[in-house]
C-alpha positions as CSV (number, residue, x, y, z in Angstrom):
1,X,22.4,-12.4,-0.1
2,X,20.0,-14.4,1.7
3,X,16.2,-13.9,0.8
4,X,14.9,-13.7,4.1
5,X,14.3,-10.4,5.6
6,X,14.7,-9.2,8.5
7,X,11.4,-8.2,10.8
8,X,10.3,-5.2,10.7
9,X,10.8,-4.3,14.6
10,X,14.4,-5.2,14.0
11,X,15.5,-3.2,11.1
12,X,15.6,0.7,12.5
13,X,14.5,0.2,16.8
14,X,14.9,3.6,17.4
15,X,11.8,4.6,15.3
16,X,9.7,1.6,16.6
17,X,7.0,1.7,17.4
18,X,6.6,4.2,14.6
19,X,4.2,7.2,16.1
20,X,4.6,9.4,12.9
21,X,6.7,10.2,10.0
22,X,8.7,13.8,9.8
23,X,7.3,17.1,8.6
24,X,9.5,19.6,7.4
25,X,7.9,22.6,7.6
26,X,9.3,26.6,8.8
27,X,6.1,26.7,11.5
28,X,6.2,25.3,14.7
29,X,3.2,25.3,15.3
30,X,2.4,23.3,12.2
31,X,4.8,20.4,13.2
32,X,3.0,20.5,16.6
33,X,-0.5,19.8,15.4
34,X,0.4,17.6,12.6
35,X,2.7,15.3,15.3
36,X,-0.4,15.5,17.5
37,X,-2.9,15.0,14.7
38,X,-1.1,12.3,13.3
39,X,0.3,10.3,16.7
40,X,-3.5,10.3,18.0
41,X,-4.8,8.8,15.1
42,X,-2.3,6.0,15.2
43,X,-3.1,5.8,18.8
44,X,-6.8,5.5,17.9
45,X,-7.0,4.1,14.2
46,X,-4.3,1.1,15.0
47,X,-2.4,2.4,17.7
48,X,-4.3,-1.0,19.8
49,X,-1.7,-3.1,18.1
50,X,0.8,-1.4,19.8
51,X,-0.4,-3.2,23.3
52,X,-1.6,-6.3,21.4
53,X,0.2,-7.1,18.0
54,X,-1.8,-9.9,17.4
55,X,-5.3,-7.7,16.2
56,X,-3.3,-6.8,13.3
57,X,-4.0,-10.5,12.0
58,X,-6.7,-12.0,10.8
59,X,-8.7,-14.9,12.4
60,X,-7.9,-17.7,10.7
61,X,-11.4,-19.7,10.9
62,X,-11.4,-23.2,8.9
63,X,-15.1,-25.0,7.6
64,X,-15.7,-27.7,6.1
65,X,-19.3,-28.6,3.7
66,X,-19.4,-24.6,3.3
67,X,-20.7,-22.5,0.3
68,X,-18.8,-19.3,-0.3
69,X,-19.6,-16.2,-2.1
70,X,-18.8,-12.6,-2.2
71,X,-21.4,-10.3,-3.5
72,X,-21.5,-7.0,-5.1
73,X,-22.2,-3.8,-2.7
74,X,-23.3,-0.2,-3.9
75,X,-20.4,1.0,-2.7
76,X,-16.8,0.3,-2.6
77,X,-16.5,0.7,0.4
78,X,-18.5,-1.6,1.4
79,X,-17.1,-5.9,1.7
80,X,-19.8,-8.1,2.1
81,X,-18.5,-12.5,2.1
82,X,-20.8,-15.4,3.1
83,X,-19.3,-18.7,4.1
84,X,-22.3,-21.0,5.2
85,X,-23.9,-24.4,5.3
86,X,-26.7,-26.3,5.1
87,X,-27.7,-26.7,8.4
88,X,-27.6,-22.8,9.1
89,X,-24.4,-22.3,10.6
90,X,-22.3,-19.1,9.1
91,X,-19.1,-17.2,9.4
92,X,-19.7,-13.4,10.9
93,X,-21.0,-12.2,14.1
94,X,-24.7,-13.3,15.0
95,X,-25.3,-9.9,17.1
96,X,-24.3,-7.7,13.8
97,X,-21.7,-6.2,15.2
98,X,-18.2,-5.1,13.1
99,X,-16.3,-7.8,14.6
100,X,-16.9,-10.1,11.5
101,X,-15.6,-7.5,9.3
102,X,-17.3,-8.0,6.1
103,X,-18.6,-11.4,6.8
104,X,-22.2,-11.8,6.8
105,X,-25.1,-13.8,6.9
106,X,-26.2,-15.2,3.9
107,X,-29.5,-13.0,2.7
108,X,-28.4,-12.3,-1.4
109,X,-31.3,-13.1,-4.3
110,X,-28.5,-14.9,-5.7
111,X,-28.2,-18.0,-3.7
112,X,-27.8,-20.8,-6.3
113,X,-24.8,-23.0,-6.5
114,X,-22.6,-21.8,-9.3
115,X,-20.1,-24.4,-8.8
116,X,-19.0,-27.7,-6.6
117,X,-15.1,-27.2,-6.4
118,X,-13.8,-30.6,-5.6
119,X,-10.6,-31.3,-6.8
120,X,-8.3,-30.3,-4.4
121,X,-8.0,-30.9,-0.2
122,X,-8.1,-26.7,0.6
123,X,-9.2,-24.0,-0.5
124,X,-8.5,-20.3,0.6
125,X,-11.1,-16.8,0.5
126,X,-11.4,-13.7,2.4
127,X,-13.1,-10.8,2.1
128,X,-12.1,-7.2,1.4
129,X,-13.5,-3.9,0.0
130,X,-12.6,-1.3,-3.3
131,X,-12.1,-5.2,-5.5
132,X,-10.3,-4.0,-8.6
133,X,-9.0,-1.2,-7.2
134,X,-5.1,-0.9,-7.3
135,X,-3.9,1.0,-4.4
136,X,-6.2,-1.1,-2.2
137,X,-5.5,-4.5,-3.6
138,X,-1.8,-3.8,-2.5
139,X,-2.6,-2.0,0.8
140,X,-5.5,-3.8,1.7
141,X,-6.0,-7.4,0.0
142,X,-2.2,-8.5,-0.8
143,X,-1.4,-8.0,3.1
144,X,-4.4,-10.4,4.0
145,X,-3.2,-13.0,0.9
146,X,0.2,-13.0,1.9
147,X,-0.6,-13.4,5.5
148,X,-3.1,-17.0,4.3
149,X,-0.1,-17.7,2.1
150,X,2.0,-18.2,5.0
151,X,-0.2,-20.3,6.9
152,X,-2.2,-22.5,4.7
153,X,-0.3,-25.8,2.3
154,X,1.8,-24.9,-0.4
155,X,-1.3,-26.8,-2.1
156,X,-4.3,-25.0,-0.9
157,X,-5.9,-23.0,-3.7
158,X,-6.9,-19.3,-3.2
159,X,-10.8,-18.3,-4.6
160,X,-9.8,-14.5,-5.7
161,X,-12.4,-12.5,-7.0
162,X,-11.0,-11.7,-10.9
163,X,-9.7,-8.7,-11.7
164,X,-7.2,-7.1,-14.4
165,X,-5.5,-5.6,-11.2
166,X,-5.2,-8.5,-8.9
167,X,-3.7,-10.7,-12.3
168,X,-1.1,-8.0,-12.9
169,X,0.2,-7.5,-9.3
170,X,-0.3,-11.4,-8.7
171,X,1.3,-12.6,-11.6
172,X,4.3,-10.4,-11.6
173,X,5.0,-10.7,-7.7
174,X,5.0,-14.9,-7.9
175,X,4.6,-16.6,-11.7
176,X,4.3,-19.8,-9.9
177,X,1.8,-19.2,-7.3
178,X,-0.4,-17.2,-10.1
179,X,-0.3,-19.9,-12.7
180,X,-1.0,-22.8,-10.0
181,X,-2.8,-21.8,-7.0
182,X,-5.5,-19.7,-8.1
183,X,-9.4,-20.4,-9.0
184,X,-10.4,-17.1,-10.7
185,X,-14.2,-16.3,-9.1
186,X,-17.0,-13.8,-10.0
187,X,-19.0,-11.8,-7.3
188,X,-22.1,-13.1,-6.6
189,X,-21.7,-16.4,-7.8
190,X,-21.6,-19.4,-5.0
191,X,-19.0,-21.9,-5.0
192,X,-19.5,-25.0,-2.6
193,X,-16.5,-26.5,-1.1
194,X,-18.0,-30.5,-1.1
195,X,-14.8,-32.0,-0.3
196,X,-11.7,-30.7,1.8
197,X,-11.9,-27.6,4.0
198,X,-11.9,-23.7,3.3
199,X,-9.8,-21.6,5.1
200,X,-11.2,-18.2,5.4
201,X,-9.7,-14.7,7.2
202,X,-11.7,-12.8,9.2
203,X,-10.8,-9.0,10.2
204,X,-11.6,-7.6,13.6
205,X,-12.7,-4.3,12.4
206,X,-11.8,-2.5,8.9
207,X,-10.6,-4.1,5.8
208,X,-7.1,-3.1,6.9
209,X,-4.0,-4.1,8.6
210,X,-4.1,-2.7,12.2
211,X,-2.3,-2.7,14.5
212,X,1.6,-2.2,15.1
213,X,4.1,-3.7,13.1
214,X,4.5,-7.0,11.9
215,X,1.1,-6.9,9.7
216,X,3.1,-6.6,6.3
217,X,5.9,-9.1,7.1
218,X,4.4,-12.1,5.5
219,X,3.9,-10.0,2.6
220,X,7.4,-8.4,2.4
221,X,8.9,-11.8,2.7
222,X,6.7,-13.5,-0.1
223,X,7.5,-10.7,-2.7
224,X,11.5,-11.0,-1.0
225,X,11.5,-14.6,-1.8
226,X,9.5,-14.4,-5.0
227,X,11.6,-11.6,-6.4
228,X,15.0,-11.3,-4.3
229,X,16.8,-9.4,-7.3
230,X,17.0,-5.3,-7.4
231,X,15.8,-5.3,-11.2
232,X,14.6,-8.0,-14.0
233,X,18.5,-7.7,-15.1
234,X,21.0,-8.9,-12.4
235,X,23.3,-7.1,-14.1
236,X,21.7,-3.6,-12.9
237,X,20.8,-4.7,-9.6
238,X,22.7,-1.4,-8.2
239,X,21.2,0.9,-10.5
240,X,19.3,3.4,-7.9
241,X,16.3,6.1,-8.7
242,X,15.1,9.3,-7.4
243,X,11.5,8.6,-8.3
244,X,9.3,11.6,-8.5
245,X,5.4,11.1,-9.0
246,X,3.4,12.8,-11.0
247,X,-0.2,13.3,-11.3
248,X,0.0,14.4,-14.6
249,X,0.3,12.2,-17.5
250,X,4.3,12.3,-18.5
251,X,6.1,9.3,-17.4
252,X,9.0,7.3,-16.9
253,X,11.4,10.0,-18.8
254,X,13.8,12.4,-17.5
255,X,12.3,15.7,-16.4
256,X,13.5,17.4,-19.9
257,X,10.2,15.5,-21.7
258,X,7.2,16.8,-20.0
259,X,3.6,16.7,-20.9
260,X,0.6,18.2,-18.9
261,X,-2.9,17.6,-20.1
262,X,-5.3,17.8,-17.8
263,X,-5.8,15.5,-14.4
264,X,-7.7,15.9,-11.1
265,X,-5.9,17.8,-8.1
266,X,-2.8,17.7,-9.7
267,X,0.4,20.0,-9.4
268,X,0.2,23.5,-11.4
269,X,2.3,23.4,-14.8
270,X,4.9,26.4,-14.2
271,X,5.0,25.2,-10.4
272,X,5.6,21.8,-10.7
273,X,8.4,22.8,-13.3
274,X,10.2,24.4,-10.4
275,X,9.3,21.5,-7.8
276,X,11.6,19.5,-10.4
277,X,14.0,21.6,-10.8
278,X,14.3,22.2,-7.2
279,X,14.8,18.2,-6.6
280,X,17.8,18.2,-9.4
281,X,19.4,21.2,-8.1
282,X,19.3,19.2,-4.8
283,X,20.5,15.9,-6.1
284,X,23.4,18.0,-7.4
285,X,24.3,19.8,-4.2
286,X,24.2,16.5,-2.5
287,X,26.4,14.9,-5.4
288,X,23.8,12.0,-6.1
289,X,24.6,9.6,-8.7
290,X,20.8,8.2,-8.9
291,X,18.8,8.5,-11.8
292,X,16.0,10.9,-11.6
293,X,12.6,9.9,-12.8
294,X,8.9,11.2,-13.4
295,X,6.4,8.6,-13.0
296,X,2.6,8.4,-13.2
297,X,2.2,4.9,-14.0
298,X,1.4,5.7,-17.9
299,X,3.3,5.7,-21.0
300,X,4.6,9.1,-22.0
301,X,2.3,11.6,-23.8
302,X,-0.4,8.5,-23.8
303,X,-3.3,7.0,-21.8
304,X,-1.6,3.6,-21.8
305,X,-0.7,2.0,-18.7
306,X,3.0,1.2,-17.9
307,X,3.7,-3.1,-17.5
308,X,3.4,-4.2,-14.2
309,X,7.0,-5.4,-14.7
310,X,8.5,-1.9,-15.3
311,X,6.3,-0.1,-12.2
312,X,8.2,-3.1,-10.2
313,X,11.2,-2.3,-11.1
314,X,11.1,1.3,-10.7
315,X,10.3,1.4,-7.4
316,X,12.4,-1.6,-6.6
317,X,15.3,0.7,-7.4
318,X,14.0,3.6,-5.6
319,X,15.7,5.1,-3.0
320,X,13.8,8.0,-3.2
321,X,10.0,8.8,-3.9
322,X,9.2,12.2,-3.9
323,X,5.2,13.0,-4.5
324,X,1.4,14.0,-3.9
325,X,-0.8,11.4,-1.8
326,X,-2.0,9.1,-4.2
327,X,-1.8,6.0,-5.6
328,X,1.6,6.3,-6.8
329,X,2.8,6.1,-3.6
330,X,0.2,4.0,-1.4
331,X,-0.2,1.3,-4.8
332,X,3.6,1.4,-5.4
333,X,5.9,1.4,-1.6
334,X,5.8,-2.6,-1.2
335,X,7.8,-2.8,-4.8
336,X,10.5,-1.1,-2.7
337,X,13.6,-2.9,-1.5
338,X,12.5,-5.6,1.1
339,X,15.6,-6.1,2.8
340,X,16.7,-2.8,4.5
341,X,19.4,-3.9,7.6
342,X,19.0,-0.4,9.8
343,X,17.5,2.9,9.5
344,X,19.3,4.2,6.9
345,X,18.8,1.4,4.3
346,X,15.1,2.0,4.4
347,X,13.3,3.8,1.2
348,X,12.8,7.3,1.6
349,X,9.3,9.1,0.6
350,X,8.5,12.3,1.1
351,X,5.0,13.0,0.8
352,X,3.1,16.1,-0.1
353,X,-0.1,16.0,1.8
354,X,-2.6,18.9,3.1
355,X,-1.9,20.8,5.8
356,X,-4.1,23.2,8.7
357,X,-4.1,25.8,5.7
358,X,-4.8,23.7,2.5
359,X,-7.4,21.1,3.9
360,X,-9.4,22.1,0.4
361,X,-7.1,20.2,-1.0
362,X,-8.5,16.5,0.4
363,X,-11.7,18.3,1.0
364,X,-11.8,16.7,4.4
365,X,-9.3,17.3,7.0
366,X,-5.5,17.8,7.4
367,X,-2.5,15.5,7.4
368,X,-4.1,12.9,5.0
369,X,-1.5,11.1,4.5
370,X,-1.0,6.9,3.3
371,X,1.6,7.2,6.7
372,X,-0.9,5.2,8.5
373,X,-2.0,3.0,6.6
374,X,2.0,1.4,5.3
375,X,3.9,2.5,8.3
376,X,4.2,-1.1,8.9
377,X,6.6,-1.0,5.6
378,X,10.3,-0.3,6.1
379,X,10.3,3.3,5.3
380,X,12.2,6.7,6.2
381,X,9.2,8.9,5.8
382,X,8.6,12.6,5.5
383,X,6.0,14.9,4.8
384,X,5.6,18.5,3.2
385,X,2.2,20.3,3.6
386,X,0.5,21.9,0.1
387,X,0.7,25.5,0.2
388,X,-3.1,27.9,1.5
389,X,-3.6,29.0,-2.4
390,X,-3.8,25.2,-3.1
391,X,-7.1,23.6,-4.3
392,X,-8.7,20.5,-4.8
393,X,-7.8,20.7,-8.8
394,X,-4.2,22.7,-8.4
395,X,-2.2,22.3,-5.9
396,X,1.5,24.3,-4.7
397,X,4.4,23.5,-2.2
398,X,6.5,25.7,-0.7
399,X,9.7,25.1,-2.4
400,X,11.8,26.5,0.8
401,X,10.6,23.5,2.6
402,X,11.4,21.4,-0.2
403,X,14.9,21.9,-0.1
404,X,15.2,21.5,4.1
405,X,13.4,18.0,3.4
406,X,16.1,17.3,0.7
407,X,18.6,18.5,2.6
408,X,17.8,16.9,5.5
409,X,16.8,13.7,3.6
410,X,19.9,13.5,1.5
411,X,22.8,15.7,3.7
412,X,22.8,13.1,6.4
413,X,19.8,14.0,8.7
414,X,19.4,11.5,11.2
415,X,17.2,8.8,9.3
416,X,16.1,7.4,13.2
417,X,14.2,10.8,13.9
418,X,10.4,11.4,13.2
419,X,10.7,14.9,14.1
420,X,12.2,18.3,13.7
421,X,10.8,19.1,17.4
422,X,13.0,16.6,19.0
């Protein structure tokens, strides 16, 4: 097999543009506000890329002389990066507008050279928000790394602020491009680029891939080329999983070793006990060979995190992921398999997210789902909504709708559709 992928727009054109993913749900009118709910804000979060793909990339601006930094915020949230010179001149918008994304003018205490980096011709930054947070380094930073990646020499170096996540996702995606082409930083210390040129991305808007749909390419064909084989072991490259995620703390076991000590907004004990034994009862009916799963990225009955290695390969295997909204899902869909052909070779989640009647559960609004955010990943997606007696610590599904997404998922429902409706 060839380790190129295929683009995105190519691989399943009767769901492209993607508008939303499918919600399986008894209501009508449920399915018509979360269609309407969800289509608009793809329309108004990203939706621009569907008439100009290009604002899902960066601006690639390149400086030379420049001193580069990225400070600390009070917030997470927030992604503050200075590139700048001596004679005044600075990447960011002069009016203060969000054009420059994160890139501002240079006004921190802190303004002492740490270090002159010249021993190499290029060197590579950006700027980006939640640094050392997992779901967002894969959703948010890795799309914007790959994307400078594809671009830039196979000799420029990349200035990455240093953290235990960005080493473990780096380091197991590309050995070689870990152990070579990184310079390890610290926030708010200023490195000047003397010699050769720095090559910085700059983000229209959010710290986020807009737009519609080749923002994740680069990245999907890096972590294709990188890692082209289904598991570690060539020898189990057809092993499939149905991966279901947990938010409680039992692991990568079969469902008959279950733990539940206490986590926030997580599934009810005796409940989720059925929600699994709905899913095997299904996998049965539809004669599915897979292995079934329970993940929550932490070794059974332990705090421990699981290898970065192992979460790969999991979800490399998957060809289902069945799950809450969370991190396990938005941290963990661009381990899937990259090289889906057509519709149906595509990874399918099924995501259980709040609905008109359980917006306590995300204690802000309906529909929150990570749909938006990685429907530029190849992806049959569908939704369930929580149940109205869930709450933001205990949540329910309706196991009825359950079994029609299963059904539908795995009895041969058209994998091109995005909705019930149509």
């Amino acid at each position: 097999r060839s380790n190129k992928i295929i683009p995105f727009r190519d691989i399943c054109p009767e769901d492209y543009p993607p508008k939303h993913a499918m919600l399986h749900d008894r209501r009508k009118k449920e399915i018509d506000e979360y269609e309407n709910y969800m289509g608009t804000q793809v329309r108004e979060w990203n939706g621009v890329g569907m008439r100009d793909e290009d604002i899902e990339l960066p601006e690639i601006v390149k400086v030379q002389d420049y001193k580069y930094a990225v400070w600390s915020t009070e917030y997470p949230y927030e992604s503050q990066s200075s590139a700048w010179n001596n004679e005044g001149d600075y990447v960011g918008s002069k009016d203060g507008s969000r054009y420059s994304s994160g890139w501002i003018k240079p006004n921190h205490p802190f303004m002492r050279v740490y270090e002159v980096l010249d021993e190499t011709d290029e060197w590579v930054g950006f700027s980006s928000w939640f640094v050392g947070n997992y779901g967002h380094f894969v959703h948010d930073h890795l799309p914007t790394i790959s994307y400078l990646r594809s671009v830039v020499p196979e000799t420029a170096k990349f200035l990455l602020i240093d953290s235990k996540v960005a080493r473990s996702v780096l380091k197991t995606i590309d050995p070689d491009f870990y152990n070579n082409r990184i310079k390890w930083i610290k926030l708010d210390e200023v490195y000047y680029i003397k010699k050769g040129t720095l090559t910085l991305a700059v983000r229209h808007s959010f710290q986020i891939t807009l737009g519609c749909c080749n923002g994740f390419d680069s990245m999907r064909q890096w972590i294709a080329q990188a890692r082209p084989h289904m598991t570690h072991n060539d020898n189990e490259r057809d092993h499939r999983l149905i991966v279901y995620y947990s938010r409680q703390p039992h692991t990568y076991v079969t469902s008959k070793t279950m733990a539940f000590p206490k986590h926030g907004r997580v599934m009810e004990r005796n409940h989720e006990g059925q929600v699994l034994k709905t899913i095997i009862q299904a996998m049965q009916r539809h004669n599915l060979k897979e292995e079934f799963v329970i993940f929550n990225g932490k070794h059974h009955n332990s705090s421990e995190p699981l290898p970065m290695e192992l979460i790969f390969n999991i979800f490399r295997n998957a060809k289902t992921i069945i799950g809450p909204h969370g991190t396990g899902i938005g941290g963990n869909f661009a381990w899937t398999n990259p090289f889906p052909t057509n519709c149906a070779e595509r990874t399918q989640i099924l995501e259980f997210i709040p609905g008109t009647e359980s917006v306590a559960v995300a204690n802000t609004h309906p529909f929150t789902s990570y749909y938006n955010i990685i429907r530029k990943w190849p992806l049959d997606y569908h939704n369930i909504v929580y149940s109205k007696n869930s709450t933001l610590n205990t949540t329910y599904i309706d196991l009825d709708d359950l079994n029609s997404a299963l059904d539908y998922m795995w009895g041969g429902g058209d994998p091109s559709s995005n909705s019930l409706l149509s």
